[in-house]
C-alpha positions as CSV (number, residue, x, y, z in Angstrom):
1,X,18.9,17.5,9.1
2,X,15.5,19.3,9.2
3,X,14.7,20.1,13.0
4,X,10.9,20.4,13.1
5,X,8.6,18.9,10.1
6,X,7.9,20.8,6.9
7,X,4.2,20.3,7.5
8,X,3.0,22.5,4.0
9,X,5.1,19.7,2.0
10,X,4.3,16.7,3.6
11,X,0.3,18.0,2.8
12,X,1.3,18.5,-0.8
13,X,3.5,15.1,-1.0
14,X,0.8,12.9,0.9
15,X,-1.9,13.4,-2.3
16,X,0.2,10.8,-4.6
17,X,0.2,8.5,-1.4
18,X,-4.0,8.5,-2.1
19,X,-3.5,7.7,-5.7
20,X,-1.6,5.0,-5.3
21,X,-4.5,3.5,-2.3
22,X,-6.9,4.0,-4.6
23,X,-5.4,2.3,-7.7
24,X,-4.6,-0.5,-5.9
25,X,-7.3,-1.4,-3.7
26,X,-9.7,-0.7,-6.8
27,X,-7.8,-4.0,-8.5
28,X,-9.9,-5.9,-5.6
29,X,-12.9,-5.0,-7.5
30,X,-11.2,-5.5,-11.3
31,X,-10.2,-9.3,-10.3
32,X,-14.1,-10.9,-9.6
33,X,-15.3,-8.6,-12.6
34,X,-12.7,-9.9,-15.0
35,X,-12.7,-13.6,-13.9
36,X,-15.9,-13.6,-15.3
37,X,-16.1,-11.7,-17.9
38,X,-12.6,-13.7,-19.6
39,X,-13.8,-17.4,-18.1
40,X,-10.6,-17.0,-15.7
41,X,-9.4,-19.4,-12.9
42,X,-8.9,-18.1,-9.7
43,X,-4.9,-18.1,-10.4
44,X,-5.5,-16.5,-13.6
45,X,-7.6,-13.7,-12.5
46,X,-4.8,-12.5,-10.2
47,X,-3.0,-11.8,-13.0
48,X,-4.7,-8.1,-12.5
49,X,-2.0,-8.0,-9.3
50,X,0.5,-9.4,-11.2
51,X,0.7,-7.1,-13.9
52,X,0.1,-4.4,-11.6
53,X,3.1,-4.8,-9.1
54,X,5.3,-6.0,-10.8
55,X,5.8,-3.1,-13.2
56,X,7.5,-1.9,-9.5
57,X,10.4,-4.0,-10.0
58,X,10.2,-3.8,-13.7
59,X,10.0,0.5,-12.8
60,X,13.3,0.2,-10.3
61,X,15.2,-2.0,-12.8
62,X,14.6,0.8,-15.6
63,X,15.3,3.5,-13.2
64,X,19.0,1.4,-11.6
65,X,19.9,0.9,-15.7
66,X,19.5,4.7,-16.5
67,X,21.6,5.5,-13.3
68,X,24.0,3.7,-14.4
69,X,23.9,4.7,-18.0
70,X,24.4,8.7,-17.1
71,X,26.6,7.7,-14.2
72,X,24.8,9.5,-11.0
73,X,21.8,8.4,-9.3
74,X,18.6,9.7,-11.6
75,X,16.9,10.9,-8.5
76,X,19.7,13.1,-7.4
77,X,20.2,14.5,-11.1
78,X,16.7,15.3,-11.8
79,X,15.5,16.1,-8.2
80,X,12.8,14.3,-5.8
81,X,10.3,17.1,-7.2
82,X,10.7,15.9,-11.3
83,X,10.8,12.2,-10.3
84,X,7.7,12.9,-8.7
85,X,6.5,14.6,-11.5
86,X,7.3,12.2,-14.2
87,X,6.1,9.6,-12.2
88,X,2.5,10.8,-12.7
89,X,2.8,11.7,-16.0
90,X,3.8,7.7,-16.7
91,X,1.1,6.6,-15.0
92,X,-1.5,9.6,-16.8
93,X,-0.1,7.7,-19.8
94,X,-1.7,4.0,-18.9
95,X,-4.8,5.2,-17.6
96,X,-5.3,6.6,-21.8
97,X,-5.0,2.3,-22.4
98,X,-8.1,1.4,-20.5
99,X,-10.3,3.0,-23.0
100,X,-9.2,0.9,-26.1
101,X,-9.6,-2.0,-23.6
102,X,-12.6,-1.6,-22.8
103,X,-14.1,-1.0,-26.5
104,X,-12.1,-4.1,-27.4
105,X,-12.8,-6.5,-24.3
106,X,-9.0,-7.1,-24.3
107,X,-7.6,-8.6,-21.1
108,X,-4.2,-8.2,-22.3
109,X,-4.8,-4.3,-22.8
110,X,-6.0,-4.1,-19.7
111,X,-3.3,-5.2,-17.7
112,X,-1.3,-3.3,-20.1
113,X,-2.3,-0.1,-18.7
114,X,-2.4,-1.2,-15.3
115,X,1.3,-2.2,-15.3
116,X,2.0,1.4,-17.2
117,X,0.0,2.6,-13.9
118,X,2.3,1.0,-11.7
119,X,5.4,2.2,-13.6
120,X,4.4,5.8,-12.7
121,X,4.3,4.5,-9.5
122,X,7.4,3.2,-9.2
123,X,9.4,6.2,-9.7
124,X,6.8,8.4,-7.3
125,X,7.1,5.6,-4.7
126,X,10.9,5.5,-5.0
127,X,11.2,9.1,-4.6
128,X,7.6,9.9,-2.1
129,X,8.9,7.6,0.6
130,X,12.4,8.4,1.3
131,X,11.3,12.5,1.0
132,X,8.4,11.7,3.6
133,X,11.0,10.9,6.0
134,X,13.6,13.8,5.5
135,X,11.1,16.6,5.7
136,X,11.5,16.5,9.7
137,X,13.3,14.8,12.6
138,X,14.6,10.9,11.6
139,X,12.9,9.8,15.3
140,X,9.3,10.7,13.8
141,X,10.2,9.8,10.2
142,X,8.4,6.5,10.4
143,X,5.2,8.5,12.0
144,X,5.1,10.4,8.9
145,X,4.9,7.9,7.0
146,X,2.5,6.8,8.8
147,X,0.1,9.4,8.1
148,X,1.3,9.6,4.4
149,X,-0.1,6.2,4.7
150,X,-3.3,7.1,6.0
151,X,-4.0,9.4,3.3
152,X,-3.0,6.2,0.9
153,X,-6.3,4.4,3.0
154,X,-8.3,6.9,2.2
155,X,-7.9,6.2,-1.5
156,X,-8.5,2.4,-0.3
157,X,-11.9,3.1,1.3
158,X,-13.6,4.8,-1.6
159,X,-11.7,3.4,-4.2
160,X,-13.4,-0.1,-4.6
161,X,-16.8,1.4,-3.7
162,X,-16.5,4.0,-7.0
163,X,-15.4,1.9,-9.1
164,X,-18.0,-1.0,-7.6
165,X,-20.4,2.1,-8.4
166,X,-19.2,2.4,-12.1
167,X,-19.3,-1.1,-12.7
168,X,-22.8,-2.3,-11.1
169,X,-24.2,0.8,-10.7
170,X,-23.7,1.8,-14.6
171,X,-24.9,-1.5,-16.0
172,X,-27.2,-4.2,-15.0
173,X,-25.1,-7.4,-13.2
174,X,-26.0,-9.5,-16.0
175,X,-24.1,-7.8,-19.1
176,X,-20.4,-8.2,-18.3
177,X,-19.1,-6.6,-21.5
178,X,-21.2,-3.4,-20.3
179,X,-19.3,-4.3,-16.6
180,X,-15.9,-4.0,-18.8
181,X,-16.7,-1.1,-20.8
182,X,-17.8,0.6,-17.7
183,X,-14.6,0.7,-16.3
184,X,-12.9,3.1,-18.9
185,X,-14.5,6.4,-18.0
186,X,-13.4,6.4,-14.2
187,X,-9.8,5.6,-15.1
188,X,-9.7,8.2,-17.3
189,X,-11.0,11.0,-15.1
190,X,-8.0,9.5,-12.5
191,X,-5.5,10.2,-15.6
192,X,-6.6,13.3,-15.5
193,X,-5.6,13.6,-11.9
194,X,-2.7,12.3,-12.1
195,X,-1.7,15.2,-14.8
196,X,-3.4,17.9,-12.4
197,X,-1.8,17.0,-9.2
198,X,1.7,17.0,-11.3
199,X,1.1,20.5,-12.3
200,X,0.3,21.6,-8.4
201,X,3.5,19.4,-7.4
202,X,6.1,21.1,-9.8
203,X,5.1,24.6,-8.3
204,X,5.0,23.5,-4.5
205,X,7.3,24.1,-1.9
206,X,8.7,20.3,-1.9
207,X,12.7,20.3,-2.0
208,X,14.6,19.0,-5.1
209,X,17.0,17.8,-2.6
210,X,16.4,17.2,1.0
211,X,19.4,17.5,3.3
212,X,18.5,14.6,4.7
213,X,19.5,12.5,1.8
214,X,22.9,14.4,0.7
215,X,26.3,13.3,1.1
216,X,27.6,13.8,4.2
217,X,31.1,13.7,5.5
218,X,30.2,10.4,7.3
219,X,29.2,9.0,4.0
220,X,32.4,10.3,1.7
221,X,34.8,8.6,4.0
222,X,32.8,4.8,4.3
223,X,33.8,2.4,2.5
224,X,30.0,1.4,1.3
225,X,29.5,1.8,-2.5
226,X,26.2,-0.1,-2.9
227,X,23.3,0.5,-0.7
228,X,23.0,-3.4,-0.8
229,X,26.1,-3.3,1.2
230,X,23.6,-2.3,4.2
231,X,22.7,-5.7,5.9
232,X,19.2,-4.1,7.3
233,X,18.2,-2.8,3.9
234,X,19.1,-6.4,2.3
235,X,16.4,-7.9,5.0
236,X,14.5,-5.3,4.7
237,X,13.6,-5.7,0.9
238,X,12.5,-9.1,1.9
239,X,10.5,-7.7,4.4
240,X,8.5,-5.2,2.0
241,X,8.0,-8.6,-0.8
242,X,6.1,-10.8,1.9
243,X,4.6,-7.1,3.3
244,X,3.2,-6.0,0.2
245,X,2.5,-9.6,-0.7
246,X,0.1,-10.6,2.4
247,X,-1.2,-6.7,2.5
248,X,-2.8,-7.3,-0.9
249,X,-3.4,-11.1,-1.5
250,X,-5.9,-10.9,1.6
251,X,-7.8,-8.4,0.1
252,X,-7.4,-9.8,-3.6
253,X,-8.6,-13.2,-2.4
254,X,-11.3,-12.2,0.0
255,X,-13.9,-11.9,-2.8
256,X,-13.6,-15.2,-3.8
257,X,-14.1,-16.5,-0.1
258,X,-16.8,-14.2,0.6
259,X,-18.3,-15.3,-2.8
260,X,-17.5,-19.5,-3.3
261,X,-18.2,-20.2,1.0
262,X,-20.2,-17.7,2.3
263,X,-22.5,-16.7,-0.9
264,X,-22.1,-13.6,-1.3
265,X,-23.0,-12.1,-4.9
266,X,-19.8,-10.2,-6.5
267,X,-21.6,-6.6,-6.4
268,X,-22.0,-7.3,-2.5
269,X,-18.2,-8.2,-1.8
270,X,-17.2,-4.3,-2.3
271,X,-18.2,-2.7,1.3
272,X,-16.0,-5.8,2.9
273,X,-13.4,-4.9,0.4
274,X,-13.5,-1.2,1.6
275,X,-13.7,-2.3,5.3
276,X,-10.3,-4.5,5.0
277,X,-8.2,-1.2,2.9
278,X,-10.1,1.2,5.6
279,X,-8.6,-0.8,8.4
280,X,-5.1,-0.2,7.4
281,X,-6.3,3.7,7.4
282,X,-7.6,3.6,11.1
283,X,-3.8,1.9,12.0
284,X,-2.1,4.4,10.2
285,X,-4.1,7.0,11.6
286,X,-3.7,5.6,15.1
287,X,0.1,5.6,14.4
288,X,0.5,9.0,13.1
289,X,-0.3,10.5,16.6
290,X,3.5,11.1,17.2
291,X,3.6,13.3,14.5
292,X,1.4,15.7,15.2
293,X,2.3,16.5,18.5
294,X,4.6,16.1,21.2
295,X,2.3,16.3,24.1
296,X,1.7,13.5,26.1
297,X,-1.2,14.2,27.3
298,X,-3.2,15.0,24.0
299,X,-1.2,11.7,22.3
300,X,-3.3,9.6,24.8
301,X,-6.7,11.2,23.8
302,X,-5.9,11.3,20.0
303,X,-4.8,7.5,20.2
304,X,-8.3,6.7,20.7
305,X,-9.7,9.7,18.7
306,X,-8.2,9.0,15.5
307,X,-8.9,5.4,14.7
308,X,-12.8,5.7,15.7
309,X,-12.6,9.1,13.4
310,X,-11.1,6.8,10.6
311,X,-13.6,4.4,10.8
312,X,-16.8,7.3,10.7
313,X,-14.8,7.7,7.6
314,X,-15.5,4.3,6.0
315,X,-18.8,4.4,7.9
316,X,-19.7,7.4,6.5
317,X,-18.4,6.8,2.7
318,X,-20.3,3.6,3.0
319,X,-23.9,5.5,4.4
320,X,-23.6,7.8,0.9
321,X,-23.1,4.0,-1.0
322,X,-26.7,3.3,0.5
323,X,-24.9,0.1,2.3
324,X,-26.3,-1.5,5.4
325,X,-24.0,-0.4,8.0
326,X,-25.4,-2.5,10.7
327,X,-23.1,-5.6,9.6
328,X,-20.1,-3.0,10.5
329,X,-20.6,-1.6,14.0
330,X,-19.5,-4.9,15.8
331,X,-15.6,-4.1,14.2
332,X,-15.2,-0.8,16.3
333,X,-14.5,-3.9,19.0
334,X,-11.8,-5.3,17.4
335,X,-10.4,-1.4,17.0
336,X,-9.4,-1.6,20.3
337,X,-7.0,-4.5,20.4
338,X,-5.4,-2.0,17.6
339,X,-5.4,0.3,20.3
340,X,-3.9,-1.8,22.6
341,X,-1.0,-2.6,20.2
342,X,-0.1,0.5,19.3
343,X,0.3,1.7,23.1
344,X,2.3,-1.4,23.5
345,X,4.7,-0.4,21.1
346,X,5.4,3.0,22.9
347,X,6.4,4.3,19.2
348,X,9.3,1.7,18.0
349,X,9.4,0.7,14.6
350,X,11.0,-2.4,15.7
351,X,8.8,-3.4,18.5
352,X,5.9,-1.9,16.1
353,X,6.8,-4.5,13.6
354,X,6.8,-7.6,16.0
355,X,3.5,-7.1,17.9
356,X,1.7,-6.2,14.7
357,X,3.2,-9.5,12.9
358,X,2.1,-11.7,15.7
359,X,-1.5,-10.1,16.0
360,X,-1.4,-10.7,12.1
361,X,-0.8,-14.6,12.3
362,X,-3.3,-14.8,15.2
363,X,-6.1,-13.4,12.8
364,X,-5.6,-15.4,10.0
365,X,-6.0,-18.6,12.0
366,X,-8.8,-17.3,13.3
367,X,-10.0,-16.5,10.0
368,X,-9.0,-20.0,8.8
369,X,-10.7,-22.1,12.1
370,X,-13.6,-19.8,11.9
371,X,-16.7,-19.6,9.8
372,X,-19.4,-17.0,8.8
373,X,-18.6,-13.4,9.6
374,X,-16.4,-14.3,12.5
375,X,-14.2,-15.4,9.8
376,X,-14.9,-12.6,7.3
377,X,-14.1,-9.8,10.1
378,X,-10.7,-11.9,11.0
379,X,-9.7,-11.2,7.9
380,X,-10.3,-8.0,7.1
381,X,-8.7,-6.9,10.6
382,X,-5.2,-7.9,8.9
383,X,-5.7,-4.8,7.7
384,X,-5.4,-3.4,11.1
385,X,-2.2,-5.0,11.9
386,X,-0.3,-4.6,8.4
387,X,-1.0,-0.9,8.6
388,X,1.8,0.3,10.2
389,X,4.1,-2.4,8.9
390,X,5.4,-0.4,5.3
391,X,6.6,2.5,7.4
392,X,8.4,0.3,9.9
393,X,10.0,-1.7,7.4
394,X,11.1,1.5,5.3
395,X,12.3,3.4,8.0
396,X,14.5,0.5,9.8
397,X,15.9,-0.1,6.2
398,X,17.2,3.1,4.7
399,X,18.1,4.4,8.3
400,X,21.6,5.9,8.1
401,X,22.1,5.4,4.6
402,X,22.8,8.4,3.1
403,X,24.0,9.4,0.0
404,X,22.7,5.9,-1.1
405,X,18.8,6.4,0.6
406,X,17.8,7.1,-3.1
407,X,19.0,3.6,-4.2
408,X,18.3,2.0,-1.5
409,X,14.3,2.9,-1.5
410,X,14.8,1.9,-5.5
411,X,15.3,-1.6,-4.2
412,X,12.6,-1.8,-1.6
413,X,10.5,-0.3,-4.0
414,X,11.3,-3.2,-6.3
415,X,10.0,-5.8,-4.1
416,X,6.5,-4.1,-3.7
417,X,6.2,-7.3,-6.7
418,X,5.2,-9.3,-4.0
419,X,1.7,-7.9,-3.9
420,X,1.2,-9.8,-7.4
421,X,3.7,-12.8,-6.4
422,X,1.8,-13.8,-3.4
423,X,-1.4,-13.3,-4.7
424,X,-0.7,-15.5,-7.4
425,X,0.6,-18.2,-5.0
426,X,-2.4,-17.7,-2.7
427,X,-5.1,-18.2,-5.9
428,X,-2.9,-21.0,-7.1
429,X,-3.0,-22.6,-4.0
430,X,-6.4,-22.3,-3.4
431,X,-7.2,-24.0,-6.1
432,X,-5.2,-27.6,-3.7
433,X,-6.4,-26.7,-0.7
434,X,-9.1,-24.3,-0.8
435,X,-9.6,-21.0,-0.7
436,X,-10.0,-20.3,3.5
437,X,-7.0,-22.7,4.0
438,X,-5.2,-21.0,1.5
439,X,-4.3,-17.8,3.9
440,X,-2.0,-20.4,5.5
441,X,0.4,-18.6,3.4
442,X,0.1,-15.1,4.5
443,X,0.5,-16.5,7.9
444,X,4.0,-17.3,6.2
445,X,4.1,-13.9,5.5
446,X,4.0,-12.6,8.5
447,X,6.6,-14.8,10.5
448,X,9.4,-13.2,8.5
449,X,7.9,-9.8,9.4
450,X,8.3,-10.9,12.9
451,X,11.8,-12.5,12.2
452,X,13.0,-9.3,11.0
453,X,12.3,-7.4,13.4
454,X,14.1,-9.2,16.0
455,X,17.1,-9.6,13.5
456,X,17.7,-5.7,12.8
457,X,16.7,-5.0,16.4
458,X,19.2,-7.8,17.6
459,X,22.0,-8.3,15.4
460,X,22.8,-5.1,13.1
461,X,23.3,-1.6,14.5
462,X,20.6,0.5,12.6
463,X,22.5,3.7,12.2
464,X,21.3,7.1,13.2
């Protein structure tokens, strides 16, 4: 087990972590533009998040078949360095689609190459995650995450204001097809990323083969073949569905709110977009503290350092856009009951998960009872309290297991089809009861989250 951190290779790791923010969080921006450009209903249009996550499961499926086919986990036979590797090549591949899908104005195309995206990104996540955590101490592996994580809200904050820029900025708001077109030439500068980052990663100093996720003598003498044998791992995959799920169908259904109740013009929506992915960035910030330092002392100061130096971030990003920042400075309020959290959960991922849940379900009925920009900055401080919640979750469930981490994080990774799932249900529902009332179901969301962290913390023995 690595005593101290491997700080050069969790720097070189963290930059897939901002590709798959900004991806994702750039979707936000795809669904309004593509609703109208195709005549889509609100269900329909979330297709874009459909096609999107879950080439995740699709990704672990293909990735559990070949392991079986060769007979050895693929991870371990190719090494965490080549999965990562391939992983960005896939996902190089699907950004080439995007271009004859723009020429065409082909919907189907389009989410073609989004869900070739997120296959890449299914075999980086499966191996990013799990390698994040063995490049130091297991206490603080959930911390670096963490800041792994903020490096992914980075990618959030700018990634719905470039695109935004290369949609609205490129063409006038009238000529969708222009919109569409638009979109091509930003994707494939990001493919071209994704194959320059690859090149960096194969000649870095990240392990092949962590010992933190080798066989050990513990794990040749149990009895556990399967990594689905783990009860916390089985709960957890639940966890990261209904995780991923209300992470990204409040952002993915925030347009339409802002747009439909509140008037806001689509080209408007983006800043709020980019407030709601920053948020998770100033959590994540916030919790990463731990693991850059162990001194008490300086933890304090940097616990109230780092999420106000986050949100300069999105500030700052948002002054370059030419936005009106004055809507904006009211939500370095609401930073502190983040603030307060995070001390309360004096660094347990458990604990972590359950305060966070709970301060979850509180702002969505807020944003749900509420109307005007009370309501809008309810819901994008969801953000705040999902941010820590991935590296919780993935922590508490591959915890102790070994030889069969690499598996395990296959299955979690699997379930990140929940950000499409929920979404789905969320527009679908909408479209009953309306689109505020509709975030009754990530307050569904979130009361497994805080089931499940009373059930591991309770009931199974997370091993060490």
């Amino acid at each position: 087990m690595s005593a101290k951190t491997n700080q050069s290779a969790l720097f070189t790791l963290t930059t897939v972590f901002f590709f798959w923010g900004f991806v994702a969080a750039s979707n936000d921006i795809l669904i309004p533009v593509f609703k109208e450009a195709f005549n889509l209903t609100q269900g329909q249009s979330q297709f874009v998040s459909i096609a999107f996550y879950i080439s995740y499961t699709v990704g672990s499926l293909i990735y559990m078949g070949i392991s079986l086919l060769i007979g050895k986990d693929l991870v371990n036979k190719m090494g965490y360095k080549n999965g990562l590797v391939l992983g960005l090549v896939i996902s190089a591949l699907g950004t080439l689609l995007f271009y004859p899908a723009a020429n065409t104005g082909s919907y189907p195309l389009m989410l073609s190459g989004l869900f070739t995206v997120g296959l890449g990104f299914s075999l980086q996540q499966t191996v990013a995650n799990p390698l994040a955590i063995a490049l130091g101490p297991v206490k603080t592996g959930s911390q670096r995450l963490t800041l792994a994580g903020g490096i992914n809200n980075f990618g959030t904050t700018i990634g719905p204001l470039i695109v935004s820029f290369a949609i609205f900025g490129t063409a006038s708001s009238g000529s969708t097809n222009m919109s569409i077109e638009s979109v091509k030439i930003p994707y494939l500068i990001l493919g071209l990323a994704f194959l320059l980052v690859a090149i960096l990663l194969k000649f870095s100093s990240l392990p092949e083969h962590p010992e933190a996720v080798e066989e050990s003598t513990e794990d040749t003498a149990s009895s556990k073949k399967s990594a689905l044998q783990y009860p916390q791992l089985v709960l957890g995959m639940f966890a990261i569905f209904l995780y991923v799920g209300v992470e990204v169908s409040t952002a993915a259904n925030l347009p339409e709110y802002m747009s439909t109740k509140l008037g806001f013009a689509i080209d408007e929506i983006a800043p709020y977009v980019s407030l709601y992915w920053a948020s998770l960035m100033i959590g994540r910030w916030t919790g990463a503290v731990q693991a850059f330092t162990d001194n008490m002392s300086l933890q304090k100061l940097l616990r109230f350092l780092a999420p106000y130096l986050a949100f300069g971030v999105f500030l700052l990003v948002n002054a370059i856009a030419n936005h009106d920042l004055t809507p904006f400075y009211v939500y370095g309020l609401i930073i502190l009951i983040l603030i307060g959290a995070d001390m309360a959960s004096k660094g347990d991922a458990a604990r972590m998960l359950l305060i966070f849940s709970i301060l979850g379900i509180i702002a969505l009925f807020v944003g749900m009872m509420t109307t005007g920009m009370v309501s809008v900055y309810a819901i994008t401080s969801v953000g705040l309290f999902c941010s820590t919640l991935w590296p919780c979750i993935f922590a508490l469930s591959v915890r102790g297991l070994g030889k069969h981490t690499s598996q395990g994080s296959s299955f979690l990774i699997m379930m990140i089809m929940g950000g499409g799932i929920i979404s789905w249900l969320q527009g679908s529902v909408s479209e009953s009861i309306g689109i505020q009332n509709s975030y009754i179901v990530g307050v569904a969301c979130f009361a497994y989250l805080g089931f499940f962290a009373w059930i591991v913390k309770k009931r199974y023995s997370v091993q060490e």
